[in-house]
C-alpha positions in Angstrom: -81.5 -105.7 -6.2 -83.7 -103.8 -3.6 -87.1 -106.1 -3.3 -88.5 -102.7 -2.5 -88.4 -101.6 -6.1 -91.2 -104.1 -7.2 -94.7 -103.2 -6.5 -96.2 -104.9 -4.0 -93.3 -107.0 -3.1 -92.7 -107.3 0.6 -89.6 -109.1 2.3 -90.2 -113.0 2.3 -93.9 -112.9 3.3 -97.4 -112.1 1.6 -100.7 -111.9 4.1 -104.1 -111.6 2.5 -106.5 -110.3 5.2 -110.2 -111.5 4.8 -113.4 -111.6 7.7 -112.7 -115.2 8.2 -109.3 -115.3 9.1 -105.3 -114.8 7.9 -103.1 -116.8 5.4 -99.4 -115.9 6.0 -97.3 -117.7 2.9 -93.8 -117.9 2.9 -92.3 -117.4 -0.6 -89.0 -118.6 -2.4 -87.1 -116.0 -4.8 -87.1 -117.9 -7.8 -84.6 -115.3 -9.7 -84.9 -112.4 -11.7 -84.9 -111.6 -15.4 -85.4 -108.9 -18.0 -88.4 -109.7 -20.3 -88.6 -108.7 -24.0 -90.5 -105.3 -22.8 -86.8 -104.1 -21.1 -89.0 -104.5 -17.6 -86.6 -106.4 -15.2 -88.9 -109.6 -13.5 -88.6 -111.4 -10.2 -90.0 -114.8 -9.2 -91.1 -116.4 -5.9 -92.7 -119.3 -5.5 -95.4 -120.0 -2.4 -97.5 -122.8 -0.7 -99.9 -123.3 2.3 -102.6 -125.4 3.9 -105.5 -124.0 4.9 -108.6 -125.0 6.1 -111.9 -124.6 3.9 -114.3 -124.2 6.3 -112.2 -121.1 7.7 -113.5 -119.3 4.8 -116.8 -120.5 5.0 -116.2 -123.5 2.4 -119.0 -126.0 4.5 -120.6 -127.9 1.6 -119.8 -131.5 1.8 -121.3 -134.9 0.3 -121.3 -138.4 2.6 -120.2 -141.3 0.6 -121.8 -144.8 0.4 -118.4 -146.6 1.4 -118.1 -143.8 4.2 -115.9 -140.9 4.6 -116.3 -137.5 2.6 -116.3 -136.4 -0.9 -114.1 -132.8 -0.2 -110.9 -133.1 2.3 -111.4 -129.6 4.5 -107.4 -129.3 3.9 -106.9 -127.2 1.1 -103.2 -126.7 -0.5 -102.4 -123.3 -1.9 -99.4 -123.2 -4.3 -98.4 -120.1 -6.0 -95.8 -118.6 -8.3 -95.8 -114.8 -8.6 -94.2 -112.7 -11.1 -93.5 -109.5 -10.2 -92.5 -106.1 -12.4 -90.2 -103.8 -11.2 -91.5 -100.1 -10.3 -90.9 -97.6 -13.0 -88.7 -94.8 -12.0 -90.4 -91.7 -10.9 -90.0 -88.7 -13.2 
């Protein structure tokens, strides 16, 4: 299987570009499958820290024993499904 064939599916890494800053995630293949349409499926699962404030996340709320209500770590995990590319005609 040629990870080429599914759209938008690019070797081992997915990079979402925003004005604040870059997220690379590292993904797992998960394995592949054909659903009840005949389309065959892959799977990867993902996951990353980021910071909140990079993206302009800054609201916050002191607490009366001290500290912070919201951590500025934020954990992303993600599992993508992917559709392989029809053939062209």
């Amino acid at each position: 299987m040629v990870l080429a064939d599914f759209v938008g599916v690019k070797q081992g890494k997915a990079q979402n570009n925003c004005p604040f800053s870059k997220c690379d995630i590292d993904f797992d293949y998960t394995g592949d499958v054909i659903d009840p349409w005949g389309n065959t499926r892959i799977g990867f699962e993902g996951k990353t820290t980021i910071n909140r404030k990079d993206w302009g996340v800054n609201w916050n709320a002191a607490l009366e024993a001290g500290g912070v209500l919201v951590s500025e770590k934020v954990v992303l995990e993600l599992e993508v499904s992917a559709v392989k590319a029809a053939d062209a005609a």
